[in-house]
C-alpha positions in Angstrom: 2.4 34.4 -26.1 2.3 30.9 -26.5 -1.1 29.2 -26.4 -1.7 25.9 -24.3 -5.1 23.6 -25.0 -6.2 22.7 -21.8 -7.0 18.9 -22.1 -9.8 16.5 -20.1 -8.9 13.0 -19.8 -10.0 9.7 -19.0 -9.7 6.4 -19.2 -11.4 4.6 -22.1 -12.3 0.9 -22.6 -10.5 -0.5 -19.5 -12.7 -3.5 -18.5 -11.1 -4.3 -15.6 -12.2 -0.8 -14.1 -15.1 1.3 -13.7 -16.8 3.9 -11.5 -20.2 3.8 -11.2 -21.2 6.3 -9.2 -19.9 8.7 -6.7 -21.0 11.3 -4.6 -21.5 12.4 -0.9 -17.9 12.4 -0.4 -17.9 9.0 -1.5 -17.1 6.4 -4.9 -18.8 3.1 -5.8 -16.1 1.5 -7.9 -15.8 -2.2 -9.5 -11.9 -3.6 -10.0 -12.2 -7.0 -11.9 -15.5 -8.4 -9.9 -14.9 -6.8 -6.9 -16.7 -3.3 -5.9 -15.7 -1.2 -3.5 -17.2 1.9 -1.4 -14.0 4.2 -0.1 -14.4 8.0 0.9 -14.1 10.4 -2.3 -13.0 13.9 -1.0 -13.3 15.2 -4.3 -17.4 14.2 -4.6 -19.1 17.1 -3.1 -22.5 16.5 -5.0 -25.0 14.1 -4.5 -24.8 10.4 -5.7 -27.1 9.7 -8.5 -28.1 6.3 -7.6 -30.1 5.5 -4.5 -28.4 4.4 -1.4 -29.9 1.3 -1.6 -28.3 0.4 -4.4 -25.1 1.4 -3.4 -25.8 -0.9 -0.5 -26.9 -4.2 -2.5 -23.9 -3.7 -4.9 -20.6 -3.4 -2.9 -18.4 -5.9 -1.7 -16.3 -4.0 0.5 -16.4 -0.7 1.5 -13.6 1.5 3.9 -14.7 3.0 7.1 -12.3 6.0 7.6 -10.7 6.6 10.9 -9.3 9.9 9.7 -8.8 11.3 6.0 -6.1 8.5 5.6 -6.8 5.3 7.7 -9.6 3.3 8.3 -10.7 -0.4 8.1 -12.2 -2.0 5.4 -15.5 -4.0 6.0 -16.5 -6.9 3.9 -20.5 -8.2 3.2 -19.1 -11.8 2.8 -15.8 -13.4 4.9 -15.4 -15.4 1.4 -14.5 -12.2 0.0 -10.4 -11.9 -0.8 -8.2 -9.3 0.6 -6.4 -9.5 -2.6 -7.3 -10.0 -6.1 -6.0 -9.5 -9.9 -6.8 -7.3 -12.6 -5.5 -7.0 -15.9 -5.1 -3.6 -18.5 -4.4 -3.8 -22.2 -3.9 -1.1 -25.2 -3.4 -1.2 -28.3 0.5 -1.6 -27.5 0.8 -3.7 -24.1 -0.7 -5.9 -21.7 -0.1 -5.8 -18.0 -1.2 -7.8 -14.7 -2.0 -6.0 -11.4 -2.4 -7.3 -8.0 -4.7 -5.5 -6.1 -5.1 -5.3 -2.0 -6.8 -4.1 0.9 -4.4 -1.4 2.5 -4.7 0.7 5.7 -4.8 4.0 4.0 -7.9 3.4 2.0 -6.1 2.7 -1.7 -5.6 -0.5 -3.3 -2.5 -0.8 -5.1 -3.7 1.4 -8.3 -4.4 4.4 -9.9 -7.6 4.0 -12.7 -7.4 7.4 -13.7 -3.5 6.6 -14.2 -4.3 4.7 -17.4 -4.5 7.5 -19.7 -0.7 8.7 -19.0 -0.1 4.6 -19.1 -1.4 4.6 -23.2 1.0 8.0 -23.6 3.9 6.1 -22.1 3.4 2.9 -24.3 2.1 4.8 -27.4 5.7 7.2 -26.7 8.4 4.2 -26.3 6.8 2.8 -29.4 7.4 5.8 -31.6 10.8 6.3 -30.6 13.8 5.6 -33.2 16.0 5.1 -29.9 16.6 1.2 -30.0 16.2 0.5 -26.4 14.6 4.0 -24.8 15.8 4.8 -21.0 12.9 5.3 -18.8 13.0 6.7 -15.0 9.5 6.5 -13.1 10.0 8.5 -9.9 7.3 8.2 -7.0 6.8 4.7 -8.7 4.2 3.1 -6.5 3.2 -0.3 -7.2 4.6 -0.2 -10.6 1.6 0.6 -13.2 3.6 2.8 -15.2 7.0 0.8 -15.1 5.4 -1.9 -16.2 3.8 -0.2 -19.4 7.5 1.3 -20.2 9.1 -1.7 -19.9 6.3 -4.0 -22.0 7.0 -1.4 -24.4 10.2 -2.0 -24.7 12.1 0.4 -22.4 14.9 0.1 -20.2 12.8 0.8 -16.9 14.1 2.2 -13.7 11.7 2.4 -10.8 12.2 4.6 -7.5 10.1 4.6 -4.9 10.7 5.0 -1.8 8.8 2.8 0.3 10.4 -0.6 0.4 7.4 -2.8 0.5 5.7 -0.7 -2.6 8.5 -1.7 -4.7 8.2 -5.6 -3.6 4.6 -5.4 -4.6 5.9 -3.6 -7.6 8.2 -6.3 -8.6 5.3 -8.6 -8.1 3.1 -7.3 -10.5 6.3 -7.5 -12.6 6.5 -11.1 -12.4 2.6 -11.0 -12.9 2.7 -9.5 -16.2 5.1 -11.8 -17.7 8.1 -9.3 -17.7 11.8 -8.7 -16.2 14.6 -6.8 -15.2 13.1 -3.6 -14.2 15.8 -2.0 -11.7 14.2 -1.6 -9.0 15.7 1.4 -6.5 14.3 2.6 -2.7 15.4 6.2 -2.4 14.6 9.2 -2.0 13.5 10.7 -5.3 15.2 13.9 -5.2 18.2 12.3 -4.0 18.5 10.2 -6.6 18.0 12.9 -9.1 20.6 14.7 -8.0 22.8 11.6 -7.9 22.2 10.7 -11.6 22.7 14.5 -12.5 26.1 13.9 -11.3 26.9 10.5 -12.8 26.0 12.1 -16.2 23.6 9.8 -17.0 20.0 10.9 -19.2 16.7 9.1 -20.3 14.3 9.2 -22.7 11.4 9.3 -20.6 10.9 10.8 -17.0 7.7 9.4 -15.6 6.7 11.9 -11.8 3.8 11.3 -9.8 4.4 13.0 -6.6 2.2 12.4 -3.4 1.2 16.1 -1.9 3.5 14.9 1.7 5.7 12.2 1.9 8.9 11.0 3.5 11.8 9.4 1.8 13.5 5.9 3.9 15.7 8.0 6.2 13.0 10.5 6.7 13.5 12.9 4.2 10.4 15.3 3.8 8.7 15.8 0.9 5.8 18.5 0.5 5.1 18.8 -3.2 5.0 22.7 -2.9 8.1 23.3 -1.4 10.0 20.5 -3.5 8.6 20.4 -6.8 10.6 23.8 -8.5 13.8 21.9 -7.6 12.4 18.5 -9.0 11.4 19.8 -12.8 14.7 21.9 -12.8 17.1 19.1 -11.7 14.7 16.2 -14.0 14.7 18.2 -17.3 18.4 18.0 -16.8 18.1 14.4 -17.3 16.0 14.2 -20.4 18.0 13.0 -23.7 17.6 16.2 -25.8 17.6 14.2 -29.4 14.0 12.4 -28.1 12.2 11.9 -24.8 9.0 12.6 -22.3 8.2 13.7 -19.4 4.9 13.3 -17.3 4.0 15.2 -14.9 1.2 14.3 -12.8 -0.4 16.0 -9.2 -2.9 15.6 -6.7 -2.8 18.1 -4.7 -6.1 19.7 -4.4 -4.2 23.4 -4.4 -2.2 22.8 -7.9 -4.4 23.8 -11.4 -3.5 23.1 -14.8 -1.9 26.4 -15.0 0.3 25.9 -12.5 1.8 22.9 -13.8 2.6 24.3 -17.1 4.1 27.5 -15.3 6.4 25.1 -14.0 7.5 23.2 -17.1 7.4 26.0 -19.3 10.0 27.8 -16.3 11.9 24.5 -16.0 12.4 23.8 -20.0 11.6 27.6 -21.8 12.0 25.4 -25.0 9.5 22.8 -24.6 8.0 21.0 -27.4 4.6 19.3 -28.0 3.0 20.5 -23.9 -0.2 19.2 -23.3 -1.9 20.1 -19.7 -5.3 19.2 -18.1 -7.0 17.4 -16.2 -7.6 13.5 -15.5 -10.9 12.5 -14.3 -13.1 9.2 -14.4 -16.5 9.1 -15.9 -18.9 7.3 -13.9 -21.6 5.5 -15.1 -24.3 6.5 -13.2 -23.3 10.4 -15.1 -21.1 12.2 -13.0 -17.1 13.2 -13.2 -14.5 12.8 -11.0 -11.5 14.3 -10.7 -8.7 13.0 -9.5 -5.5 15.0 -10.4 -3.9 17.4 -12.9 -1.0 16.5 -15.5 1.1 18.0 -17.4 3.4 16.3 -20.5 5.8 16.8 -23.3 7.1 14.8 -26.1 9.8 15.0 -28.8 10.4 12.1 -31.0 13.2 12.3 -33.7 11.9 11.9 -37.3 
């Protein structure tokens, strides 16, 4: 039986970024010099700072209508609705614009940054000249922009038409060009590039747990997400490539996700799976996701 190390993650040295506490069902987080409260369903135990402090140090904070939409409050009206923060490795430097949405997020994922330094670190490594990489579920673009600073060939499907405008954005934000940008349905366009023949080196998924593609195609991670790995494996160039897999759903483990790489590629080489979390300061953990990944570079 093969054995798997179970990993935990997190971001490390990203000054742009950090948590400082959360807690109470709720996160006290700064992004460049703005700090936010918004509702943490993961942060069942208490906060460890006091609530006045939480109070004297936020900016803005969300008031939740339901588990997905609210309205954000603000101490000051000088305070912007949209701001910039930057992230750098040891490989690549990117530029983010940041933004007060109706469903509580902000145009980033923190915790994201770990898979970001595997993406760069990857793209680098590879002999292939000019490496072809496909970020499905693409959001506002963190990841694409990593792959193509590093060099890729970057193809970005998302498919929610104003994410991928703020995508491009941050794009033109971080000095960079020519990402192809697609609004689709992400199955759909697997299945399309299955049958155009064409393969990448890297294969980037970050699936929401619901979602709808732009003609209202439904997507609900459990009932989609065997037909995903088997159709995107498909797709991977089998001399070198990646894959990342990453979740949210609060039903998937660890364990799960590498039952369904190790069932969609028996073969796979170089698995890591875990968990990504953010360390606050104020002591405690947060997680936010599980992920699952593969490499194989040619020597």
């Amino acid at each position: 039986m093969t054995k798997t190390n179970i990993q935990l993650l997190s971001p490390e040295n990203w000054k742009d970024y950090e948590l400082i506490d959360c807690g109470n069902f709720e996160k006290l987080e700064r992004f460049g010099e703005v700090i936010l409260i918004r509702p943490e369903p993961q942060a069942v135990w208490p906060k460890s700072l006091s609530e006045d402090e939480w109070q004297k140090r936020y900016h803005i904070k969300f008031n939740g209508r339901s588990a997905t939409t609210g309205d954000w409050m603000k101490k000051s009206p000088k305070t912007k609705d949209r701001w910039y923060v930057s992230y750098k490795n040891n490989d690549v430097a990117i530029k983010l614009r940041l933004g007060l949405t109706s469903f509580k997020h902000v145009g980033v994922f923190p915790e994201q940054a770990v898979n970001w330094d595997y993406i760069s670190s990857t793209v680098k490594s590879f002999k292939t000249k000019t490496p072809k990489v496909l970020n499905l579920f693409a959001y506002t673009g963190g990841a694409s922009l990593i792959a193509k600073a590093a060099g890729a060939d970057t193809t970005h499907v998302d498919s929610i038409k104003q994410v991928v405008t703020w995508a491009n954005e941050n794009q033109e934000l971080s000095g960079l060009t020519d990402i192809r940008w697609v609004v689709e349905d992400a199955l759909k366009f697997v299945k399309r590039e299955l049958k155009r023949g064409n393969t990448y080196n890297g294969i980037i998924l970050d699936p929401p747990a619901y979602g709808h593609g732009p003609k209202g195609e439904k997507w609900k991670l459990e009932d989609h997400i065997t037909e995903m790995m088997r159709d995107v494996v498909k797709l991977l160039d089998p001399s070198e490539h990646f894959l990342i897999l990453n979740t949210y759903s609060l039903g998937f483990s660890s364990v799960i996700v590498e039952n369904l790489i190790r069932t969609s590629l028996p073969k796979v080489e170089n698995l890591e799976v875990g968990e990504l979390y953010l360390q606050a300061s104020a002591g405690s953990k947060l997680p936010l996701g599980v992920f699952g990944k593969f490499r194989k570079i040619s020597k």
